[in-house]
C-alpha positions as a printed Julia matrix, in Angstrom:
215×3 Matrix{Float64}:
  10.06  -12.62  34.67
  10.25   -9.13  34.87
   8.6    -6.79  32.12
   8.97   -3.22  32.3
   7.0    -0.54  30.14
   8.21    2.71  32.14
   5.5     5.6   30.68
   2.01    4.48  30.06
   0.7     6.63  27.89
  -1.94    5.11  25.2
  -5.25    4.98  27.64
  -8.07    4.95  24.75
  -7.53    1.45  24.17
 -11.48   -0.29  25.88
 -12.48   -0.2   21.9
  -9.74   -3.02  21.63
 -10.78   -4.89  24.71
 -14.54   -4.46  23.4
 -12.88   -6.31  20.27
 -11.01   -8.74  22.17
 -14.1    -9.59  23.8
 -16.65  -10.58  21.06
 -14.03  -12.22  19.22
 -13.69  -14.66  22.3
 -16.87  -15.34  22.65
 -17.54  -15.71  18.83
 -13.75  -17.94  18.39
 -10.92  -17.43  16.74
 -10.3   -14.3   14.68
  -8.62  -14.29  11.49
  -7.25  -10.77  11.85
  -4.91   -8.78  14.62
  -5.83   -4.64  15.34
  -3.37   -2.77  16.92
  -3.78    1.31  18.05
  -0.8     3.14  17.36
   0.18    6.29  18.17
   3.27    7.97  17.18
   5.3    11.3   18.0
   8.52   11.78  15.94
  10.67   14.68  15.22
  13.0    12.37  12.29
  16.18   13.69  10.79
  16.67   14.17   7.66
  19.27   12.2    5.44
  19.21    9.83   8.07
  19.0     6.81   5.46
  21.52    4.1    5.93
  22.33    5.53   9.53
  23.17    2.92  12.22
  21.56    1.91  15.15
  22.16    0.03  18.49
  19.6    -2.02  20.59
  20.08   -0.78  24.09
  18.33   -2.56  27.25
  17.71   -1.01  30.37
  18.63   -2.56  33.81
  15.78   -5.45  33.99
  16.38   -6.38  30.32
  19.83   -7.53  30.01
  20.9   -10.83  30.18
  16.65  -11.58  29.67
  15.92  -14.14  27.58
  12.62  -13.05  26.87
  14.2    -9.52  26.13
  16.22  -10.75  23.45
  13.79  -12.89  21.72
  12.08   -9.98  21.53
  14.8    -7.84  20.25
  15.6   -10.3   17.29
  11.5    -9.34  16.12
  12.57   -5.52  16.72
  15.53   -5.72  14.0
  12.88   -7.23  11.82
  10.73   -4.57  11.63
  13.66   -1.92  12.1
  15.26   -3.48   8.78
  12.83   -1.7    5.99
  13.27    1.69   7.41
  16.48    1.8    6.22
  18.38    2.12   9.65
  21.55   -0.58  10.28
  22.54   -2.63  13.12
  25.79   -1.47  14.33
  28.17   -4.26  15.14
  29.49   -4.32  18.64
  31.86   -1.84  19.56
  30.85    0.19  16.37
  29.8     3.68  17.03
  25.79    4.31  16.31
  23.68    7.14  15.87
  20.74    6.1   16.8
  20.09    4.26  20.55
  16.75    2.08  19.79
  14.92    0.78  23.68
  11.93   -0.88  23.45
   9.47   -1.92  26.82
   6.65   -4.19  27.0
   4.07   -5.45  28.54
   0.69   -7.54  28.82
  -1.87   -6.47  31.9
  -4.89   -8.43  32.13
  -8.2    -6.74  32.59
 -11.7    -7.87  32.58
 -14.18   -6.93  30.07
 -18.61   -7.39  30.63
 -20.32   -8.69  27.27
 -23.59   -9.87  26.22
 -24.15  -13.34  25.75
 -27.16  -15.32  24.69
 -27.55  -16.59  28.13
 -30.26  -19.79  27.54
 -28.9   -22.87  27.18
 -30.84  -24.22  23.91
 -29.91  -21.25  21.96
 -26.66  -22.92  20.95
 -24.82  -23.16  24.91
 -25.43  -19.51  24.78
 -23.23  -18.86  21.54
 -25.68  -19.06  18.47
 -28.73  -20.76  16.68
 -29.5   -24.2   17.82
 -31.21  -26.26  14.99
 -34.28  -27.79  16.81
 -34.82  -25.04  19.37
 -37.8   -23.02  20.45
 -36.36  -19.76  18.51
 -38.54  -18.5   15.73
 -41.77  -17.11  14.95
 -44.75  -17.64  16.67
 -47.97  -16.49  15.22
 -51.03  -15.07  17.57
 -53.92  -12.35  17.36
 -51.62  -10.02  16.41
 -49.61  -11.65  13.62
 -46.16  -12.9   13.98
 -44.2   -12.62  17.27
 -40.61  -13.3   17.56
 -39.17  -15.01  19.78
 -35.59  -13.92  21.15
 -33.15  -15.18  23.44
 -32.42  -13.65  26.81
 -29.28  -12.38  27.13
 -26.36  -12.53  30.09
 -23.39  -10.17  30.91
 -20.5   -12.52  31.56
 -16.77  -11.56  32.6
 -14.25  -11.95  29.98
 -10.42  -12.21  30.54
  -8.86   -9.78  28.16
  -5.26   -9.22  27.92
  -3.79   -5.83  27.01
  -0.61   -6.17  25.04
   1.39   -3.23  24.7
   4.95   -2.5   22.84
   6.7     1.15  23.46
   9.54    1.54  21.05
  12.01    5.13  21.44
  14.94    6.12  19.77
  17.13    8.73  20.32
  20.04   10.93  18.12
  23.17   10.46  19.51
  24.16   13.55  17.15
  21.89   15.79  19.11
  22.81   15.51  22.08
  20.75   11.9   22.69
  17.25   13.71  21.68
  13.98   11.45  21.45
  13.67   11.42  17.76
  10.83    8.71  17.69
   8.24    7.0   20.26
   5.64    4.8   18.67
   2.98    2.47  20.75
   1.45   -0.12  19.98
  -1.68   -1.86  21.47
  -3.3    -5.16  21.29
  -6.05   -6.55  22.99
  -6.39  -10.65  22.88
  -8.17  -13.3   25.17
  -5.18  -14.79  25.67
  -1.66  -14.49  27.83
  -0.22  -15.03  24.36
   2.5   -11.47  24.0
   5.16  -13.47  22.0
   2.51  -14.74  19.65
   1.19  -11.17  19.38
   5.08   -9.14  19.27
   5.2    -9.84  15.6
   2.24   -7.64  14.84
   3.24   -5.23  17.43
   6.72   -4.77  15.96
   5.43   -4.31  12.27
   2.7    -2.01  13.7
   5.59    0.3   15.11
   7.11    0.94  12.29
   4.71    1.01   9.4
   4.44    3.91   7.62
   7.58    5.06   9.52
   8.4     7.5   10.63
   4.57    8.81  10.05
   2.98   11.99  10.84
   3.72   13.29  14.52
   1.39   13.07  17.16
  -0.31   10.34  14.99
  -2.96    7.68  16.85
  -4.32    5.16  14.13
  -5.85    1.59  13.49
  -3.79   -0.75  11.7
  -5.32   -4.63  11.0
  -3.18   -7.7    9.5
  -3.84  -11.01   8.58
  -2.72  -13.69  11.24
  -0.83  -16.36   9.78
  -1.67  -19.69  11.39
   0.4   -21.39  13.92
């Protein structure tokens, strides 16, 4: 399966891996970040305007592609903007790439095996205080840097004005990192991350945080 994400160009993304990370070693988080930056130079009166989904070379015919698309028309829906129907004329040409590298990120973990298999407090364990000549002493854990899979999921959406001439009107990024190869899980968030706030203030980066919903 083929996925294509043709200009890179969100690199301050390690403080999601970092995230990523401790999450995986701690469990399950509750909550999604994605970084998102945006550039946009919107029309105005543009409201109500329609749109077309258009795939490049790799994407058509992709299964994977169009389960995808059917979560971009979600999140394209409260901007305003309308699917054309097919053969209808649009203004607005919407592409969208993807992608989910895996990269490896060094933690700390509590590396003796009484403090909890190296994850927390063990009831019962040596861990604690320890008095001697010179009062209390506490005693702490060592500690291990251990290699954690961390998976960087990425969603590029761009549109473009067919009434200028096919100018790039709007390119928003969005980055994830999770422990996980789990991108259709993630492209929800990613989607919604897009377009919040849309179109936004150019040359935008921000943090945006939901609320998973269970699966």
């Amino acid at each position: 399966m083929l996925r294509t994400l043709k200009r890179f160009r969100l690199r301050p993304w390690r403080c999601c891996v970092a995230a990523a990370a401790i999450a995986l070693l701690a469990g399950c988080a509750s909550t999604l970040s994605a970084r998102v930056t945006t550039f946009q130079k919107w029309p105005a009166q543009a409201q109500g305007q329609a749109y077309r989904l258009v795939p490049n070379a790799n994407q058509a015919n992709n299964l994977e592609y169009q389960t995808f698309a059917d979560t971009i028309r979600a999140s394209i829906g409260p901007t305003g903007l309308i699917e054309a129907h097919a053969g209808q004329p649009a203004r607005f040409d919407v592409s969208f790439a993807y992608d989910n590298p895996a990269a490896v990120a060094w933690v700390q973990s509590y590396g003796d095996p009484y403090f909890n298999n190296g994850f927390g407090p063990a009831w019962g364990g040596y861990y604690g205080m320890r008095r001697g000549w010179g009062g209390a002493v506490m005693i702490m854990p060592s500690t291990v840097t251990v290699p954690v899979s961390v998976y960087k999921n990425t969603l590029e959406v761009t549109i473009r004005d067919n009434q200028n001439h096919g100018a790039e009107v709007y390119r928003s990024t969005a980055v994830s990192a999770s422990g996980g190869d789990d991108l259709p899980a993630v492209m929800p968030y990613l989607a919604r991350a897009v377009f919040e706030g849309f179109p936004g203030n150019n040359g935008q980066t921000r943090a945006i945080t939901y609320e998973q919903q269970p699966r």
